[in-house]
C-alpha positions as CSV (number, residue, x, y, z in Angstrom):
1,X,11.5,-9.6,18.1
2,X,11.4,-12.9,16.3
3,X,11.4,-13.3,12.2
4,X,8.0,-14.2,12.2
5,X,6.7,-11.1,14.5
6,X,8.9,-9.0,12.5
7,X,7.2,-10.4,8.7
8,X,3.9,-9.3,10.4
9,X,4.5,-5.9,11.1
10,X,6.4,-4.9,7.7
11,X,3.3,-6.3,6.1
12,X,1.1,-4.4,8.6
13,X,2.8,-1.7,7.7
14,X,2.5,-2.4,3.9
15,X,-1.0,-2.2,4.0
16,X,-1.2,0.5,6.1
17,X,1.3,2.5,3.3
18,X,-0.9,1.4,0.7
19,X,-4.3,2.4,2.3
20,X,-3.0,6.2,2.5
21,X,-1.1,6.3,-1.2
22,X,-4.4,4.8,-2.3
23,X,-6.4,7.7,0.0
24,X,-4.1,11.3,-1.1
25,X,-4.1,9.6,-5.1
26,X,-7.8,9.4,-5.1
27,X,-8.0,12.6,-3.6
28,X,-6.0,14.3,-6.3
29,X,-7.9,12.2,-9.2
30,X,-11.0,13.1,-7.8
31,X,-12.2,9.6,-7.6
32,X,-12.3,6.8,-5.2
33,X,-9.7,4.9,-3.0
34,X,-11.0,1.2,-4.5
35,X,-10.5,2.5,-8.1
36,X,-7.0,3.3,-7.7
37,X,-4.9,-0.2,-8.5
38,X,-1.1,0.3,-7.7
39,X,1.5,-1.8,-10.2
40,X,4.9,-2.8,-9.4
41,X,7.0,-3.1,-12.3
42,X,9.4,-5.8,-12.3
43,X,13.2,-5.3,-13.4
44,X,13.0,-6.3,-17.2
């Protein structure tokens, strides 16, 4: 697998991660998927 093949499937992946964090978060709200917005905090 090449560097370029192997980007693409870690952010496929990624996205695919976010989609179901984004999914069970919303379920245990009790709101939507598109209302949850997840932050990554840089080192400070």
């Amino acid at each position: 697998m090449n560097e370029k093949s192997t980007i693409k499937e870690l952010l496929s992946q990624l996205a695919n991660n976010e989609h179901w964090v984004k999914t069970i978060v919303a379920t245990y709200l009790g709101v939507k998927p598109e209302q949850i917005v997840i932050m990554v905090k840089g080192e400070d």
